[in-house]
PDB file with one MODEL, atoms N, CA, C and O in Angstrom:
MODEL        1
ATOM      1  N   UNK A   1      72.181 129.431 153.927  1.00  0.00           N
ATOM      2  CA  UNK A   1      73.205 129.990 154.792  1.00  0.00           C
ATOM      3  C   UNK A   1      74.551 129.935 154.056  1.00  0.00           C
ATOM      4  O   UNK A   1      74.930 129.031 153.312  1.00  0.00           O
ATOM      5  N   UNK A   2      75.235 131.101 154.404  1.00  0.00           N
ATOM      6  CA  UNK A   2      76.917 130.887 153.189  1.00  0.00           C
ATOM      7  C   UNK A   2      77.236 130.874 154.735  1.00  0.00           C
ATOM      8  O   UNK A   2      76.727 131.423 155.712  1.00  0.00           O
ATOM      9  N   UNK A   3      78.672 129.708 154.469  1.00  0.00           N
ATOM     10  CA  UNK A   3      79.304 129.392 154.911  1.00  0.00           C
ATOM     11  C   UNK A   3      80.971 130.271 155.022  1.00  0.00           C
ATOM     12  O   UNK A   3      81.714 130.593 155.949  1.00  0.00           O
ATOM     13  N   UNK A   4      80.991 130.371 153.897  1.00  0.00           N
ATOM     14  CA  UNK A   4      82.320 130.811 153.427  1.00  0.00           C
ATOM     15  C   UNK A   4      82.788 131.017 152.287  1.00  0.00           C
ATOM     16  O   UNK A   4      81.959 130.593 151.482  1.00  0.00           O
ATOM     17  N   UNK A   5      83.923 131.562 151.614  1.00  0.00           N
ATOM     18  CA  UNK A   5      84.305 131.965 150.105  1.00  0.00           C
ATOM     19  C   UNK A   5      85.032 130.681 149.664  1.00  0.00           C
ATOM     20  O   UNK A   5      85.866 129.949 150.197  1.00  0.00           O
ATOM     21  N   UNK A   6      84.403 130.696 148.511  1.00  0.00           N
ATOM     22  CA  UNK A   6      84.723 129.381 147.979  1.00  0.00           C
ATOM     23  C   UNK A   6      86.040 130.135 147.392  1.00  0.00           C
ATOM     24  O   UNK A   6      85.900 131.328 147.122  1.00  0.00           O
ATOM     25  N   UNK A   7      87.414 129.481 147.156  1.00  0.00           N
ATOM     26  CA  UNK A   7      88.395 129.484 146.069  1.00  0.00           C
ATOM     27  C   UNK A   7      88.781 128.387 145.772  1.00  0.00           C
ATOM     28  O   UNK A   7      88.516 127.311 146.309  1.00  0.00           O
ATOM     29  N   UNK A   8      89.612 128.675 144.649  1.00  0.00           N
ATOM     30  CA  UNK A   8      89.440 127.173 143.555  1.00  0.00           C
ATOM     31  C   UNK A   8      91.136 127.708 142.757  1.00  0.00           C
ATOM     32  O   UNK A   8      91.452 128.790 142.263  1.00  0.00           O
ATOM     33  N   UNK A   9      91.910 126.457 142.920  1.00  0.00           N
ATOM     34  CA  UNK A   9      92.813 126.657 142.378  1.00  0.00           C
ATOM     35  C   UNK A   9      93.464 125.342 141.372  1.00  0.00           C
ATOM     36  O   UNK A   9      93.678 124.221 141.832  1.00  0.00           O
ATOM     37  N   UNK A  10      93.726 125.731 139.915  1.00  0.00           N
ATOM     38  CA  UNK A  10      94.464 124.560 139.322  1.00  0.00           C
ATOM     39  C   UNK A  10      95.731 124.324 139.527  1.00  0.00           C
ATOM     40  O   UNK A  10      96.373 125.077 140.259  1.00  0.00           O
ATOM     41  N   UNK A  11      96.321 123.223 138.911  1.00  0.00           N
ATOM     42  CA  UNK A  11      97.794 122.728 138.998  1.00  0.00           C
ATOM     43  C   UNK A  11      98.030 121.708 137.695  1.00  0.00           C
ATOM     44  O   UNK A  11      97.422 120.640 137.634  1.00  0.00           O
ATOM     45  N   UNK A  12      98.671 121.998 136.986  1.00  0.00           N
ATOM     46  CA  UNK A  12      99.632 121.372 135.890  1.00  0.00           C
ATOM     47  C   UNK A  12     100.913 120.489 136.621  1.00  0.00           C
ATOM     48  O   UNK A  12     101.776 120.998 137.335  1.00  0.00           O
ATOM     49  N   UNK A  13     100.816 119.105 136.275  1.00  0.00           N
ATOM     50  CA  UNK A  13     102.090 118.086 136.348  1.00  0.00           C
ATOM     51  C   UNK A  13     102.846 118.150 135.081  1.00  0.00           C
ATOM     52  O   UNK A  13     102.348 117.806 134.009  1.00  0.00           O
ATOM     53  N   UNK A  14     104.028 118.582 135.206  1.00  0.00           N
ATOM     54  CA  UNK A  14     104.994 119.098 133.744  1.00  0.00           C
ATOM     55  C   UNK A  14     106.403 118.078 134.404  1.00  0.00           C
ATOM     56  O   UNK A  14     107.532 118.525 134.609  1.00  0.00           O
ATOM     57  N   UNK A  15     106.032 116.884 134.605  1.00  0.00           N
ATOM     58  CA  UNK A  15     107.821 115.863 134.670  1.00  0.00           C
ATOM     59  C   UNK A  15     107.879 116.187 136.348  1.00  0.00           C
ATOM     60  O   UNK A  15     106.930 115.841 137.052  1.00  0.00           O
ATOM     61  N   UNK A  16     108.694 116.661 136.750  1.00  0.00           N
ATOM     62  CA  UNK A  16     108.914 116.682 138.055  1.00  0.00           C
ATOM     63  C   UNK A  16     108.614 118.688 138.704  1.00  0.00           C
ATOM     64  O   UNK A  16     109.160 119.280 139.634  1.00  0.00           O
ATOM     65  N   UNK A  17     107.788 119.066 137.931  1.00  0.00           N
ATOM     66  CA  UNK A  17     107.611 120.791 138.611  1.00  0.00           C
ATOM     67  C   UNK A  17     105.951 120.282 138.394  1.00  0.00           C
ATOM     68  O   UNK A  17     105.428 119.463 137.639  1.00  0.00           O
ATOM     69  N   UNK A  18     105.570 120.947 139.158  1.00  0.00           N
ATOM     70  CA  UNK A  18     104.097 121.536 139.524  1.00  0.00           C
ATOM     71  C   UNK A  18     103.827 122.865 139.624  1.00  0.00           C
ATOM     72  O   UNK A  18     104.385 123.623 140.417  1.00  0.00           O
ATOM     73  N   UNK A  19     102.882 123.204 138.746  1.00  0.00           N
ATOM     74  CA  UNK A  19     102.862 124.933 138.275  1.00  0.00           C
ATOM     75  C   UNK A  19     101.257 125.213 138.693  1.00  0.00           C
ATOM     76  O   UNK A  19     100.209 124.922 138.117  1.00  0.00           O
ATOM     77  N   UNK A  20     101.461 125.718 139.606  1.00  0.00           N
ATOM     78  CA  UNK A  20     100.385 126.707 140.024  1.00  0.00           C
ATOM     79  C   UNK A  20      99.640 127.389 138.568  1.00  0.00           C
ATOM     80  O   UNK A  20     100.348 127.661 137.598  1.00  0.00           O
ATOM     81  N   UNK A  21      97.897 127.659 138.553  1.00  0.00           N
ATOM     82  CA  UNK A  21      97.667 128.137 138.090  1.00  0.00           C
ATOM     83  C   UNK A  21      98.048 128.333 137.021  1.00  0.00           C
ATOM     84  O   UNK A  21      98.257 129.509 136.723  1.00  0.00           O
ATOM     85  N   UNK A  22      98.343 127.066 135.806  1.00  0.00           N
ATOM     86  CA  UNK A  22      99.223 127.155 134.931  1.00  0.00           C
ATOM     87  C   UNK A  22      98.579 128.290 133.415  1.00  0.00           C
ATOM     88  O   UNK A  22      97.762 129.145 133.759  1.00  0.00           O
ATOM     89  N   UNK A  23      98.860 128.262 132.263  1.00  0.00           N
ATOM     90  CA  UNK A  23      98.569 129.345 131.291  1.00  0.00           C
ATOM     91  C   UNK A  23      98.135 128.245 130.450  1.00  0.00           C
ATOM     92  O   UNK A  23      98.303 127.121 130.925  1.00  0.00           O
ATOM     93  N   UNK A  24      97.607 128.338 129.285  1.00  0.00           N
ATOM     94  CA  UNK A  24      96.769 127.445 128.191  1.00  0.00           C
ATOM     95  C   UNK A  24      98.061 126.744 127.611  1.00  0.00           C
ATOM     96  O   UNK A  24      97.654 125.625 127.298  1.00  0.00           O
ATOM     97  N   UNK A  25      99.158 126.804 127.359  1.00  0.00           N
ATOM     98  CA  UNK A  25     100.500 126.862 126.363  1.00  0.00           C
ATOM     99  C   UNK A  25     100.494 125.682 127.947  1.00  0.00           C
ATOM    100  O   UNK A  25     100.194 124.522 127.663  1.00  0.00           O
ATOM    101  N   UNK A  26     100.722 125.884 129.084  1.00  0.00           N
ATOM    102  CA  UNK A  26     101.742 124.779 129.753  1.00  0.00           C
ATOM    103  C   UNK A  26     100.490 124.076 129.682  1.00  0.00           C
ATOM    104  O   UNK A  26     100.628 123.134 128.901  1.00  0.00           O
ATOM    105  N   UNK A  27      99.009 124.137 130.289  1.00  0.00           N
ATOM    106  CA  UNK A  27      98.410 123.012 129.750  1.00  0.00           C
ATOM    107  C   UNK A  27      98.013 121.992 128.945  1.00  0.00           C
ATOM    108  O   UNK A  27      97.392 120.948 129.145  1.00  0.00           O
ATOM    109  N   UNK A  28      98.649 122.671 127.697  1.00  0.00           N
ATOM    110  CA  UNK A  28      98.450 121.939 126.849  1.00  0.00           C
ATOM    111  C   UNK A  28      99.380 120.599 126.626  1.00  0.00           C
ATOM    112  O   UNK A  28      99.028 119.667 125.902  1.00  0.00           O
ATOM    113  N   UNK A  29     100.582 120.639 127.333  1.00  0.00           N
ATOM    114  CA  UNK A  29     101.719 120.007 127.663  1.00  0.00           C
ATOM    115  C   UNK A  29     101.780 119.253 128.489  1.00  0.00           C
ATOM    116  O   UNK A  29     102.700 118.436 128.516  1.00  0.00           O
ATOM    117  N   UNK A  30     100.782 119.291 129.459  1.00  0.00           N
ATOM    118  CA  UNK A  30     101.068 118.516 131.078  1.00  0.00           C
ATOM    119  C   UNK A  30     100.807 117.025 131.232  1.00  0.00           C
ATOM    120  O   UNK A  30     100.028 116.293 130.621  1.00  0.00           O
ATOM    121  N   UNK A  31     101.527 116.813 132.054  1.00  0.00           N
ATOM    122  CA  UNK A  31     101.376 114.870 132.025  1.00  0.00           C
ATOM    123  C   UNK A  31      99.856 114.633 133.248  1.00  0.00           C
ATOM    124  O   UNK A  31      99.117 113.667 133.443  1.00  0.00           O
ATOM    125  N   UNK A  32      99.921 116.225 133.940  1.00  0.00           N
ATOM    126  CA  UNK A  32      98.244 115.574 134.561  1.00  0.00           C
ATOM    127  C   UNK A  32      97.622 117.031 134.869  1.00  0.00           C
ATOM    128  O   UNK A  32      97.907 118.111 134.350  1.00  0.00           O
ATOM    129  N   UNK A  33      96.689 116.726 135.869  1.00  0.00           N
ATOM    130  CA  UNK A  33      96.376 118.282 136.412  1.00  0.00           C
ATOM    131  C   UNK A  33      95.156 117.442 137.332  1.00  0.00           C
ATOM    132  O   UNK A  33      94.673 116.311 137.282  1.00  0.00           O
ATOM    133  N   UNK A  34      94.888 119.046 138.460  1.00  0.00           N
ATOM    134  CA  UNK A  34      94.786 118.669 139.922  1.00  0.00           C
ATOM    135  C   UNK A  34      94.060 119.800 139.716  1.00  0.00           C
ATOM    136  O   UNK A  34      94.524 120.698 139.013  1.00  0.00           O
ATOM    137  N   UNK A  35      92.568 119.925 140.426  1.00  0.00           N
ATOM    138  CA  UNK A  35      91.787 121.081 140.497  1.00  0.00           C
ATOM    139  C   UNK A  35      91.233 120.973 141.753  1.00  0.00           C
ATOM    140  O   UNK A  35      90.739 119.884 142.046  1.00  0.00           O
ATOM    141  N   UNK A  36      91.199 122.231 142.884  1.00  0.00           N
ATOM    142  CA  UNK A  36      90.793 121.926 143.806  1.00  0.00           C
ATOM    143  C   UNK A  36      89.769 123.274 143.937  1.00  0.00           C
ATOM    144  O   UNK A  36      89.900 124.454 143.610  1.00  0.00           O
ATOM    145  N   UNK A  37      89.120 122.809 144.322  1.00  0.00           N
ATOM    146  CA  UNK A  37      87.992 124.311 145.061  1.00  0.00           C
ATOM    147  C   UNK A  37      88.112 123.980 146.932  1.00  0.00           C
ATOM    148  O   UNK A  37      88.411 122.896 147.434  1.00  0.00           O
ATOM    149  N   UNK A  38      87.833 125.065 147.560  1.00  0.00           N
ATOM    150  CA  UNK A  38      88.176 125.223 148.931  1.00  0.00           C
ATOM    151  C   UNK A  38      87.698 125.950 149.691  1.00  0.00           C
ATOM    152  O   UNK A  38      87.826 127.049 149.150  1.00  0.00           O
ATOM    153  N   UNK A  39      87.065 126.133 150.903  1.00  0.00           N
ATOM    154  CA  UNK A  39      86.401 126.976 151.846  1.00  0.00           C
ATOM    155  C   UNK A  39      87.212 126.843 153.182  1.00  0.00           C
ATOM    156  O   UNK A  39      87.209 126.118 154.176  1.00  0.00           O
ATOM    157  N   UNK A  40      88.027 128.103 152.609  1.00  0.00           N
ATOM    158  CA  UNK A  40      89.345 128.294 154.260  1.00  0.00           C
ATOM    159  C   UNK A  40      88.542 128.098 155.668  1.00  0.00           C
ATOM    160  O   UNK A  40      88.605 127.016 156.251  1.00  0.00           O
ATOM    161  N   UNK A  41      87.870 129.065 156.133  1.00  0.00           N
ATOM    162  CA  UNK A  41      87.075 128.551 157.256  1.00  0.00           C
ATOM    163  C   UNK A  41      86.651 127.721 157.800  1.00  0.00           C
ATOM    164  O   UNK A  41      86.480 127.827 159.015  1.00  0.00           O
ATOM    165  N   UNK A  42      86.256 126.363 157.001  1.00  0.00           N
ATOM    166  CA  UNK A  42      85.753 125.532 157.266  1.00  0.00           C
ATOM    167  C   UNK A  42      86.985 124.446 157.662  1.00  0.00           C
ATOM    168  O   UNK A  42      87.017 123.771 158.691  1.00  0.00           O
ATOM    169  N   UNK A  43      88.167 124.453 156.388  1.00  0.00           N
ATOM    170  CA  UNK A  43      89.304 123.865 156.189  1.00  0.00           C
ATOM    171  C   UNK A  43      88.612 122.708 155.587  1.00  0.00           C
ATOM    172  O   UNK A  43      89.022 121.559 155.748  1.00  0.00           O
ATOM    173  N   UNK A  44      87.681 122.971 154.971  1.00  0.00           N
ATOM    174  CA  UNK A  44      87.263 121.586 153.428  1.00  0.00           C
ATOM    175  C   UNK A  44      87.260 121.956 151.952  1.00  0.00           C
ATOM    176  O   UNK A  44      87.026 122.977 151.305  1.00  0.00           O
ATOM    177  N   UNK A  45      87.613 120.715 151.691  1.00  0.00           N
ATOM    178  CA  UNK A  45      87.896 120.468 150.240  1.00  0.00           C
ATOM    179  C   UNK A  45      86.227 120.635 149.987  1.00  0.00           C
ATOM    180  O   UNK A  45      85.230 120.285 150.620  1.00  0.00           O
ATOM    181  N   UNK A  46      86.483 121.416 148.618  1.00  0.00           N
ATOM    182  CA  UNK A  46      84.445 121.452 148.210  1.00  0.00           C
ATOM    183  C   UNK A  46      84.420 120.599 146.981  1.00  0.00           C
ATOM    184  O   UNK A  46      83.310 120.084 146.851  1.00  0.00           O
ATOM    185  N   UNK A  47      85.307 120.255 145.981  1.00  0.00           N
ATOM    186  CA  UNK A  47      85.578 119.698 144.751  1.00  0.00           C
ATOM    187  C   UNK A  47      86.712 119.143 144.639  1.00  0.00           C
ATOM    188  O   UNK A  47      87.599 119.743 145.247  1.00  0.00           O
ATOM    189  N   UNK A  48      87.118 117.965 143.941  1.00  0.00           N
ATOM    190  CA  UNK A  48      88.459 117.903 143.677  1.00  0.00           C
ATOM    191  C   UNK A  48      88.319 117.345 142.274  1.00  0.00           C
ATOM    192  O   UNK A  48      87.180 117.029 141.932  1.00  0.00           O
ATOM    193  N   UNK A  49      89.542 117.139 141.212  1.00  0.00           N
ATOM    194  CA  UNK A  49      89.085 116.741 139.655  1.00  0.00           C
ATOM    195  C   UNK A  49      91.248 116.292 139.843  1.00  0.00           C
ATOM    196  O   UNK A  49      92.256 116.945 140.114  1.00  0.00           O
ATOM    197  N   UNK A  50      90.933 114.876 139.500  1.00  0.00           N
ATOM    198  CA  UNK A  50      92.517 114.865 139.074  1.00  0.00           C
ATOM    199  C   UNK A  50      92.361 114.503 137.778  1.00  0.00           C
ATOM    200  O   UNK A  50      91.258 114.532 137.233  1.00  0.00           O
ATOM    201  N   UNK A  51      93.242 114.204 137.293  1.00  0.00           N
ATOM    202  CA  UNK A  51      93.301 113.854 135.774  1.00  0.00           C
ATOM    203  C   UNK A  51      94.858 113.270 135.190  1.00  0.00           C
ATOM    204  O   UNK A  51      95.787 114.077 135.150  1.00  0.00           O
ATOM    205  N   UNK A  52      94.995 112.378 134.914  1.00  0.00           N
ATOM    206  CA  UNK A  52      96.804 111.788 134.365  1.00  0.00           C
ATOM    207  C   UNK A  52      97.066 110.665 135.588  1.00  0.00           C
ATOM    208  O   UNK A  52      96.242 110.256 136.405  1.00  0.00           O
ATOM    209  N   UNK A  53      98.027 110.418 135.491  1.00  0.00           N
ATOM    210  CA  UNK A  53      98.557 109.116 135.901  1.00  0.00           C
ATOM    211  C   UNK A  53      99.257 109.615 137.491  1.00  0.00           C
ATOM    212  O   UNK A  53     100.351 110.132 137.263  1.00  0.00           O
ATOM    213  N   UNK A  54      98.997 109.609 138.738  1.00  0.00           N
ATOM    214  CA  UNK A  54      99.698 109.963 139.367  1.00  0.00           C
ATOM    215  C   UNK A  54      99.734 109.736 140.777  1.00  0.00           C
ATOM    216  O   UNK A  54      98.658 109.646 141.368  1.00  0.00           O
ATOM    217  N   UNK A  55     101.399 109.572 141.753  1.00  0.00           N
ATOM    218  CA  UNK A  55     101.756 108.524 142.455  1.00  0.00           C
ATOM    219  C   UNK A  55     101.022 108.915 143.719  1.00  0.00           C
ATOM    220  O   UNK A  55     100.809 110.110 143.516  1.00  0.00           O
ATOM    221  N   UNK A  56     100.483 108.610 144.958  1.00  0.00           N
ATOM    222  CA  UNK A  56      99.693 109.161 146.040  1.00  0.00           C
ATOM    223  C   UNK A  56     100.459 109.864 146.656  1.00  0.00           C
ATOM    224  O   UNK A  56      99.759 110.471 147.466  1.00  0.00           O
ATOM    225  N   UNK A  57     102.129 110.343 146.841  1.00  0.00           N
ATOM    226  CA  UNK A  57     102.708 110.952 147.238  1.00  0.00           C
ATOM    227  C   UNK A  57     102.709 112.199 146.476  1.00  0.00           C
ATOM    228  O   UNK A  57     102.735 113.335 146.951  1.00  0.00           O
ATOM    229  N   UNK A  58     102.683 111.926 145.468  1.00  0.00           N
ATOM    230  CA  UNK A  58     102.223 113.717 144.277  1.00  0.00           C
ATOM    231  C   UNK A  58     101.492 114.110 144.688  1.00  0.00           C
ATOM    232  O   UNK A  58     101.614 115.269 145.084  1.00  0.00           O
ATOM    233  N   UNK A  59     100.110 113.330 144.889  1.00  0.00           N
ATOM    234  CA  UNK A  59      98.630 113.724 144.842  1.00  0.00           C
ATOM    235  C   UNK A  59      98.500 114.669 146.095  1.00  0.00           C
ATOM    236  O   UNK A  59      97.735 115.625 146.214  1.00  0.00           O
ATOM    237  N   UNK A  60      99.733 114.025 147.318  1.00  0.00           N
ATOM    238  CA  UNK A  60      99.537 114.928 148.567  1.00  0.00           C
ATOM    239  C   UNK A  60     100.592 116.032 148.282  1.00  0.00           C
ATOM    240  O   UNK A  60     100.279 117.163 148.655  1.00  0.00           O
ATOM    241  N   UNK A  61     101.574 115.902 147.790  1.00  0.00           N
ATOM    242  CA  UNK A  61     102.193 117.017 147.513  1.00  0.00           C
ATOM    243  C   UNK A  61     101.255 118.615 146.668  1.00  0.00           C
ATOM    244  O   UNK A  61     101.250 119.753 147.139  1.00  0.00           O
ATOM    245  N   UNK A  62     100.640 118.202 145.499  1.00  0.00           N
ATOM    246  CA  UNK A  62     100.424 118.789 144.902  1.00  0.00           C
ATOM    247  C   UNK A  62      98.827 119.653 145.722  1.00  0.00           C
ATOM    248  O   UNK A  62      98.449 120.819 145.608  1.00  0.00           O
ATOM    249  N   UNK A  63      98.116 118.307 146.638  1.00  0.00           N
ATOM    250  CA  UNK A  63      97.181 118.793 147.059  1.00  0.00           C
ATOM    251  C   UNK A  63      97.263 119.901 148.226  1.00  0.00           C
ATOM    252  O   UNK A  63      96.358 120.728 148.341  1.00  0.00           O
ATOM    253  N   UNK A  64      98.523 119.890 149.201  1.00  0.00           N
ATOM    254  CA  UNK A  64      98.988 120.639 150.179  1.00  0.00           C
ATOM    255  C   UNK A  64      99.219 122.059 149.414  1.00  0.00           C
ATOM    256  O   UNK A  64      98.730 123.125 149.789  1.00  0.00           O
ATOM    257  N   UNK A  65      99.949 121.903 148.418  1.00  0.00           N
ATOM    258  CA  UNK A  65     100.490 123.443 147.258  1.00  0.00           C
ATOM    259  C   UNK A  65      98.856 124.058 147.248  1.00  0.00           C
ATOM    260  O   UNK A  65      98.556 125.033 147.938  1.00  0.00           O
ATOM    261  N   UNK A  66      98.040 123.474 146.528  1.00  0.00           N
ATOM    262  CA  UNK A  66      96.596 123.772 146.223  1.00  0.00           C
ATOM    263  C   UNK A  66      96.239 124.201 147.677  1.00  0.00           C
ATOM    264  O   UNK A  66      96.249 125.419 147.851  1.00  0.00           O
ATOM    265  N   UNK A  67      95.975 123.550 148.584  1.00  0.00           N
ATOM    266  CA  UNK A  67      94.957 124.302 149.555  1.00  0.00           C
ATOM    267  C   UNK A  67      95.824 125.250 149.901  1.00  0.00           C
ATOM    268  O   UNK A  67      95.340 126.374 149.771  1.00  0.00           O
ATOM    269  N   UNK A  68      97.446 125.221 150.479  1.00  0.00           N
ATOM    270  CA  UNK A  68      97.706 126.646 150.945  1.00  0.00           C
ATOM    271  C   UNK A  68      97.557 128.003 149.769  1.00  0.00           C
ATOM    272  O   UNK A  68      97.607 129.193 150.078  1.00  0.00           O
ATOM    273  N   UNK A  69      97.428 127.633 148.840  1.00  0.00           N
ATOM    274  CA  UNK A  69      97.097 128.517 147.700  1.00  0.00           C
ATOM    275  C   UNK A  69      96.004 129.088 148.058  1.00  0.00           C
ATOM    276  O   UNK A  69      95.895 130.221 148.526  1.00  0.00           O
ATOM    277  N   UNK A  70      94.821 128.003 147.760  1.00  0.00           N
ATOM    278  CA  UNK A  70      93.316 128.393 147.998  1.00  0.00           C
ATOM    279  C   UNK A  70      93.271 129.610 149.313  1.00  0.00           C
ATOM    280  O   UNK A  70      92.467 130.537 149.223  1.00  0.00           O
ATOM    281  N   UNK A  71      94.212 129.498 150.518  1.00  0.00           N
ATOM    282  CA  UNK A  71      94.148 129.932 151.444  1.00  0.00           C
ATOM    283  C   UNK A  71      94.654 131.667 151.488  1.00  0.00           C
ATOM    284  O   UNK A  71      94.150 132.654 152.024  1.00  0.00           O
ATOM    285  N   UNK A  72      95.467 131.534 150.934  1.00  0.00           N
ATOM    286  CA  UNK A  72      96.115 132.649 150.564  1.00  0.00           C
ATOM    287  C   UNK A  72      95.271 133.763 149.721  1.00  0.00           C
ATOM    288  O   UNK A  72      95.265 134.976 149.930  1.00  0.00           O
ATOM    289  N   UNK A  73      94.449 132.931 148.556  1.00  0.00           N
ATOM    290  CA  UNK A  73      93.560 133.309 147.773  1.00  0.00           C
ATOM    291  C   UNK A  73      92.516 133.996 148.869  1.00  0.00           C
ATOM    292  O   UNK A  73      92.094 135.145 148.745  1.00  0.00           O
ATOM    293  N   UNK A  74      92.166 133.096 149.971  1.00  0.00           N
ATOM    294  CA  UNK A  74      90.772 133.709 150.662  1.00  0.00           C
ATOM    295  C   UNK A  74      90.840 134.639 151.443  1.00  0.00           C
ATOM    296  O   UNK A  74      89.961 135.393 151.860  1.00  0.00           O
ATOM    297  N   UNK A  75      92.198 134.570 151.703  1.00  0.00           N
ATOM    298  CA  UNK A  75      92.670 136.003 152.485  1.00  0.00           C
ATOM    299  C   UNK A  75      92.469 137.095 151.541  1.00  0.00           C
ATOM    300  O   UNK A  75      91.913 138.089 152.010  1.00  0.00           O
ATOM    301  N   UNK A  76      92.810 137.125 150.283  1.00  0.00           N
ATOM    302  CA  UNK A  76      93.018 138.450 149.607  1.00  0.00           C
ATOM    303  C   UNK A  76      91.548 138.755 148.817  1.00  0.00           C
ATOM    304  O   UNK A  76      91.143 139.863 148.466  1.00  0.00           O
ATOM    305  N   UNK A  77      90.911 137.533 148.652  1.00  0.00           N
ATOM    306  CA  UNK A  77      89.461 137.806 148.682  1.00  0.00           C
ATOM    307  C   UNK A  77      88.478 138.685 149.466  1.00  0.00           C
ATOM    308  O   UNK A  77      87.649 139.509 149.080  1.00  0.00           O
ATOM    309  N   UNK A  78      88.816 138.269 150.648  1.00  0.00           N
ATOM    310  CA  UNK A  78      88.409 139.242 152.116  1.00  0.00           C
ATOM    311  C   UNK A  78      88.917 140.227 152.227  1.00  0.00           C
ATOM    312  O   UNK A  78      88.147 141.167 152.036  1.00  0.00           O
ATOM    313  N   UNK A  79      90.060 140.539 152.494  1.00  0.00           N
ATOM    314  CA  UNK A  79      90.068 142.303 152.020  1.00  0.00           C
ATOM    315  C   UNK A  79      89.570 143.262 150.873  1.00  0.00           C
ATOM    316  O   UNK A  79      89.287 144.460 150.832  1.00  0.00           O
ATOM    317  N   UNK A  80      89.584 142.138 149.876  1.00  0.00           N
ATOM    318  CA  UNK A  80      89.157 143.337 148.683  1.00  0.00           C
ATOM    319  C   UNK A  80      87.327 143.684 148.835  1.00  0.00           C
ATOM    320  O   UNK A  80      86.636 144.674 148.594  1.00  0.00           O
ATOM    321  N   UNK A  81      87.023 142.193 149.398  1.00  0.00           N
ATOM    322  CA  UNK A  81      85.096 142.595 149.627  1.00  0.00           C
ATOM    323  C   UNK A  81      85.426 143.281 150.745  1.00  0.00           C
ATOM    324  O   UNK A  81      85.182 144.442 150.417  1.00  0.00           O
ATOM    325  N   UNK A  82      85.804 143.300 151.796  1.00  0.00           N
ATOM    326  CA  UNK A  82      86.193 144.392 152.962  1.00  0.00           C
ATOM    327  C   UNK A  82      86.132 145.719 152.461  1.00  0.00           C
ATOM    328  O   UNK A  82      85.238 146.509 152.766  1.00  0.00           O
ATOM    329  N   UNK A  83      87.532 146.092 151.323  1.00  0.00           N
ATOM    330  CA  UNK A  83      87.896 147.325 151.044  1.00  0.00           C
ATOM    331  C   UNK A  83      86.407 147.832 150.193  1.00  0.00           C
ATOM    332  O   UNK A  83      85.664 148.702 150.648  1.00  0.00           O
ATOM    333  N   UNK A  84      86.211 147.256 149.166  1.00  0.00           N
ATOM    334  CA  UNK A  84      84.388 147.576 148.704  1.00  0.00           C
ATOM    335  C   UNK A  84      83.442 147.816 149.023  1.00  0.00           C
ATOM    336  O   UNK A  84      82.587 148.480 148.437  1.00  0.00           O
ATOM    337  N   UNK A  85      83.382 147.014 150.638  1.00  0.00           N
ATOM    338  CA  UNK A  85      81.952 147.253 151.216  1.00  0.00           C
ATOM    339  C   UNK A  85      82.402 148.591 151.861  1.00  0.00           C
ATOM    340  O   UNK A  85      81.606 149.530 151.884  1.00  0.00           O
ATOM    341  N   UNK A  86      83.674 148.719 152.398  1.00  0.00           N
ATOM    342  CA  UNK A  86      83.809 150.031 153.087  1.00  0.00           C
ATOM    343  C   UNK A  86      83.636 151.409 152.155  1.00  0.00           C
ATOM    344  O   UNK A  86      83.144 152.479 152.514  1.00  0.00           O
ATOM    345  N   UNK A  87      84.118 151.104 151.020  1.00  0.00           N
ATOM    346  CA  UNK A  87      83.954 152.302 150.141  1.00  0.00           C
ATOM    347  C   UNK A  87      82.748 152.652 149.682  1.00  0.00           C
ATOM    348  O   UNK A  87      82.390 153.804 149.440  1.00  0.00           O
ATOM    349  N   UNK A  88      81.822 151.221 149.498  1.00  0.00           N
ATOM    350  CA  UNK A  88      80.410 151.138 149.259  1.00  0.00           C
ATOM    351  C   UNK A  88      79.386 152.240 150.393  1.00  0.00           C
ATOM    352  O   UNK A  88      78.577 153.105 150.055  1.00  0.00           O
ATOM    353  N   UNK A  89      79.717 151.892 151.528  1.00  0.00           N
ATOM    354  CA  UNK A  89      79.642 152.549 152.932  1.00  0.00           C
ATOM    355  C   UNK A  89      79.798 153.768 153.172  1.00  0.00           C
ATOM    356  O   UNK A  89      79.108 154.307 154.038  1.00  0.00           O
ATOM    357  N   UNK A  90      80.987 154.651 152.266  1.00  0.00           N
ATOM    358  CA  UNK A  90      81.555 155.951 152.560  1.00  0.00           C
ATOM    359  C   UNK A  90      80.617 156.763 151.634  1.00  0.00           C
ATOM    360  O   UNK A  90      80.115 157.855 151.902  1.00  0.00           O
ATOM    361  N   UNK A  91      80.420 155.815 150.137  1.00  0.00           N
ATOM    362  CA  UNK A  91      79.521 156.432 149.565  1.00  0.00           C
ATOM    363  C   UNK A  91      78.422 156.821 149.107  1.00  0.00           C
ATOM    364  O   UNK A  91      78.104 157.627 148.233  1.00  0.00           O
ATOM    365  N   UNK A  92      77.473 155.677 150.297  1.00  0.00           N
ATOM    366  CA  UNK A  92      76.253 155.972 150.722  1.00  0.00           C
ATOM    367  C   UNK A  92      75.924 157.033 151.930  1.00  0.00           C
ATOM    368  O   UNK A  92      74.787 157.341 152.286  1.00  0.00           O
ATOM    369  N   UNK A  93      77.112 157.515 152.472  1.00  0.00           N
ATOM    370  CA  UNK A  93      77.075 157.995 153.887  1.00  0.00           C
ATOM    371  C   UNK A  93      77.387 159.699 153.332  1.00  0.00           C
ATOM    372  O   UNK A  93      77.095 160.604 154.113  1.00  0.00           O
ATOM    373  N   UNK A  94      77.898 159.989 152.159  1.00  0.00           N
ATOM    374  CA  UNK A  94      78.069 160.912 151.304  1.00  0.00           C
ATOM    375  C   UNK A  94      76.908 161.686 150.676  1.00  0.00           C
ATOM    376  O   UNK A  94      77.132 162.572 149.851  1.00  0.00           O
TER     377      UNK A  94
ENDMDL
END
């Protein structure tokens, strides 16, 4: 049974900024990093991976950034399989 769309979002600790989805160049730099995977529907964490030294007030900071991310992500996930299956639809009906 699927439950729901999984999304999965990283985070780079660079001193006092937290960068979404960071690029290979800021990772390579970062004092930690935070990986979360996520199933909006459900509102659960499916994975988590921290890595570096870091205070439990980050960990919720950085983890709140991550899921509303993930969330945002599952929204735009769902329209685009939406917009596909509908076009998928128009052009079987063709």
């Amino acid at each position: 049974m699927m439950y729901d769309l999984v999304t999965a979002v990283s985070l780079s600790c660079h001193g006092p900024n937290l960068i979404l989805d960071p690029l290979v160049e800021e990772e390579s730099h970062q004092d930690g990093s935070l990986m979360v995977t996520y199933m909006p529907s459900r509102v659960e964490v499916t994975q988590l991976t921290i890595t570096g030294e870091w205070s439990v007030s980050r960990i919720h900071e950085a983890m709140n950034l991550c899921i509303s991310a993930c969330s945002r992500l599952g929204d735009v996930m769902r329209s685009c399989l939406k917009e596909a299956a509908a076009a998928a639809a128009d052009d079987t009906n063709e």
